[in-house]
C-alpha positions as CSV (number, residue, x, y, z in Angstrom):
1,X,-13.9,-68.8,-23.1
2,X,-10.7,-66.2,-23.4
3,X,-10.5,-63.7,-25.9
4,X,-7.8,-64.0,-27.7
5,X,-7.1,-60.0,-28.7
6,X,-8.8,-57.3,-26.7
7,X,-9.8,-54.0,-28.3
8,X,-11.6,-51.4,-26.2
9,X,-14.2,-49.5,-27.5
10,X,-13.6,-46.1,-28.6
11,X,-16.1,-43.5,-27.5
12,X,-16.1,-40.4,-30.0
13,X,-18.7,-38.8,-27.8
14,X,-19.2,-38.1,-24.1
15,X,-20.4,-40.8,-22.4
16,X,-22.4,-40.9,-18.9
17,X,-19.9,-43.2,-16.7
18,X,-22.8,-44.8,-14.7
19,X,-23.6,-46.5,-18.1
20,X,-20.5,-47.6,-19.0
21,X,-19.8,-51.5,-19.7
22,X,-17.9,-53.7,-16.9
23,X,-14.6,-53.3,-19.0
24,X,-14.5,-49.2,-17.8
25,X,-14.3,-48.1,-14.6
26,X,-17.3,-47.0,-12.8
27,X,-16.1,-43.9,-11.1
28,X,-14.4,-40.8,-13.4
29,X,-10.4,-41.7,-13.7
30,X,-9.2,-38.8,-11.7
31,X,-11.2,-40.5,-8.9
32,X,-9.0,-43.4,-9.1
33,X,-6.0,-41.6,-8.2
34,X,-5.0,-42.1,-4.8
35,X,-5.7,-38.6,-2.5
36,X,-7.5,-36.7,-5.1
37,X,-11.0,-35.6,-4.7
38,X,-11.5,-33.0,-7.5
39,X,-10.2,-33.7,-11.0
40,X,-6.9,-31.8,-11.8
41,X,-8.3,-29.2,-13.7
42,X,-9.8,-27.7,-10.5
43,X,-6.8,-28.6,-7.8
44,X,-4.1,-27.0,-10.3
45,X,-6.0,-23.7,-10.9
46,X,-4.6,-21.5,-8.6
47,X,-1.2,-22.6,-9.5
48,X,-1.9,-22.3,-13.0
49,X,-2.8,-18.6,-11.9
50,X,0.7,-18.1,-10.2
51,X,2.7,-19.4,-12.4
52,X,0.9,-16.5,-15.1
53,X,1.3,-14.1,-12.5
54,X,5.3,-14.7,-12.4
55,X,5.5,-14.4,-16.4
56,X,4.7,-10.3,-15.7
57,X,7.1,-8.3,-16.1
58,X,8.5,-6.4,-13.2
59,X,6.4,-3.6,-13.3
60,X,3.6,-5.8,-13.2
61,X,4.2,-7.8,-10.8
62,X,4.9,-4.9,-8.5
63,X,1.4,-3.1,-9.3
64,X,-0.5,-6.7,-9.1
65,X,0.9,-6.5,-5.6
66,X,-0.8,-3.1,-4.7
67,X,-4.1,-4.8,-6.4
68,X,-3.9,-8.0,-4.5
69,X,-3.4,-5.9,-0.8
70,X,-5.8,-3.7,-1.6
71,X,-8.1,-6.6,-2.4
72,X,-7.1,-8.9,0.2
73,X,-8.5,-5.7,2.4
74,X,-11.9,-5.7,1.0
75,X,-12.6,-9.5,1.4
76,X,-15.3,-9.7,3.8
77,X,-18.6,-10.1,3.7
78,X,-20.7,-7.6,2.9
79,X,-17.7,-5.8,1.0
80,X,-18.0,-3.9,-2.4
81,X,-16.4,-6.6,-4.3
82,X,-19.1,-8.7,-3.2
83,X,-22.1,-6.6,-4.4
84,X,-24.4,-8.4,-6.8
85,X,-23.3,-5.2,-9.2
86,X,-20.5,-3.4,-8.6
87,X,-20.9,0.3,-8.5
88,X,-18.6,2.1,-11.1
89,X,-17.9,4.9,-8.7
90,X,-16.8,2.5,-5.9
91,X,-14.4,0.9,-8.2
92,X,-13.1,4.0,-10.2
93,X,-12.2,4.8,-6.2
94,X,-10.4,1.8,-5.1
95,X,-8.5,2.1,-8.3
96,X,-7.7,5.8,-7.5
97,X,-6.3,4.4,-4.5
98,X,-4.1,2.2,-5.4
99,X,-2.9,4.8,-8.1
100,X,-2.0,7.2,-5.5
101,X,-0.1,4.4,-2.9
102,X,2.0,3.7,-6.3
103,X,2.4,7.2,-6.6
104,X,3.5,7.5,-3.4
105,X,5.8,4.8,-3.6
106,X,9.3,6.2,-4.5
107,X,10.7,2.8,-5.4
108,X,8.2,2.6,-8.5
109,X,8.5,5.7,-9.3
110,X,12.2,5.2,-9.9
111,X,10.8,2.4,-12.0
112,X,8.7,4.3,-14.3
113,X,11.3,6.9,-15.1
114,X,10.5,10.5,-16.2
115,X,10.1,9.6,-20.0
116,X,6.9,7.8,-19.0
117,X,5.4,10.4,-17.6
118,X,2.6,12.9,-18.9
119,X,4.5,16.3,-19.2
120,X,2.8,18.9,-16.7
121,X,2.5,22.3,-17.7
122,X,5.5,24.3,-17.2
123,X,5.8,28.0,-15.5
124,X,5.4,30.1,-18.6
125,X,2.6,28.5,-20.3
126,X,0.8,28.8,-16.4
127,X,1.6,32.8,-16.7
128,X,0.2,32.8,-19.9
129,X,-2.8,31.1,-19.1
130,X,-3.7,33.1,-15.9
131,X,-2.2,36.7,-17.7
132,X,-5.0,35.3,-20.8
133,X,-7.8,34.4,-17.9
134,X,-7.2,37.7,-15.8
135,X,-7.9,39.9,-19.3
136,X,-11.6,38.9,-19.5
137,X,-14.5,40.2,-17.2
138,X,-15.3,37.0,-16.3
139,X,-14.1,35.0,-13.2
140,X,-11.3,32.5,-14.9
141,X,-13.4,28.7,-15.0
142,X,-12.5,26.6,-12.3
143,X,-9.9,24.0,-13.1
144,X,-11.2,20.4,-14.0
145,X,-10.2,17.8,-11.0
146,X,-6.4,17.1,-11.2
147,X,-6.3,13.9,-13.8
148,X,-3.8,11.1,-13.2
149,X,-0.6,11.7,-15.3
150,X,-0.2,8.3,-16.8
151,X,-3.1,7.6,-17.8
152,X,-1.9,3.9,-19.2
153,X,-1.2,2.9,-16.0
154,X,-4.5,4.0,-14.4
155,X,-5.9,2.0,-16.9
156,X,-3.7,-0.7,-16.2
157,X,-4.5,-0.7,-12.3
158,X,-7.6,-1.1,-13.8
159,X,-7.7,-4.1,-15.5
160,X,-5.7,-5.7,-13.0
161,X,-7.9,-4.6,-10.6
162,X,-11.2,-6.1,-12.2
163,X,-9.9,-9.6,-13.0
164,X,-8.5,-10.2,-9.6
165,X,-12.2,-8.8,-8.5
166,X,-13.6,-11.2,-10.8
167,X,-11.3,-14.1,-9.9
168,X,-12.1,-13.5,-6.3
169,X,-16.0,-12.9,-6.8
170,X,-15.9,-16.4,-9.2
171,X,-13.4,-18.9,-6.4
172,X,-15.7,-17.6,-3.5
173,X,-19.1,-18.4,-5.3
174,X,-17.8,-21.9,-6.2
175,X,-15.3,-23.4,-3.6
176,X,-17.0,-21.5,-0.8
177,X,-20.5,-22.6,-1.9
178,X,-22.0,-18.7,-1.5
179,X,-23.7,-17.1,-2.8
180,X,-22.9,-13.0,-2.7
């Protein structure tokens, strides 16, 4: 006997699909599609990820570079990256590097501009402060390491630094099936 009007069932929860009626599919619907093998979701990630990447702005884009060299160095096994915990001084180091290759770079620095930068001290107020430390009986202190002079974008190289790490660390573990 023919139905005369068909209305699927609606399923307000998650349903297992090996339990589904004849009417469904038996296999998930992104299975159906011809030359897929993993739903969309996990195919379009990494493209997802680009298209992000382009929406940086220039300056951005141009340290993300520096991160994703720097990374694409220390993917091997047995790397840092890979350590079950990353050690903070390791990473406060490859940061440093990449601070000082942007610093080198005279391109970026053109970028940044001069207004952006941390103002050194100037030549009087280094007389004055070695006239004031030669005064005293004392040896003057020694001077504290030499800190970066933007510190924004230190923190910056960090941040990038971490999530490209952690997006590295997380498509290894699952597409690769390893464990690190």
């Amino acid at each position: 006997m023919e139905r005369p009007f068909y209305r699927p069932r609606i399923l307000y929860a998650p349903y297992p699909f090996h339990m589904m009626q004849e009417e469904y599919s038996q296999s998930p619907s992104y299975m159906s599609w011809p030359m897929m093998q993993y739903p969309p979701t996990v195919v379009d990630e990494d493209s997802e990820i680009e298209f992000w990447k382009e929406m940086y702005p220039d300056k951005m884009k141009k340290i993300q570079n520096y991160v994703e060299e720097t990374c694409d160095k220390l993917d091997y096994d047995g790397s840092a990256m890979y350590d079950e915990c990353p050690d903070k001084v390791t990473l406060y180091r490859i940061s440093t590097m990449i601070y000082d290759m942007l610093m080198d770079d005279e391109e970026f620095q053109m970028e940044i501009g001069e207004d952006e930068m941390e103002p050194e001290m100037d030549d009087e107020m280094e007389e004055s402060l070695e006239s004031s430390q030669l005064k005293g009986k004392r040896p003057p202190k020694p001077r504290p390491p030499k800190k970066p002079h933007n510190p924004w974008l230190k923190d910056i190289i960090d941040v990038l630094l971490f999530e490209e790490m952690h997006r590295r660390r997380w498509g290894r573990k699952n597409y690769r099936g390893r464990n690190w």
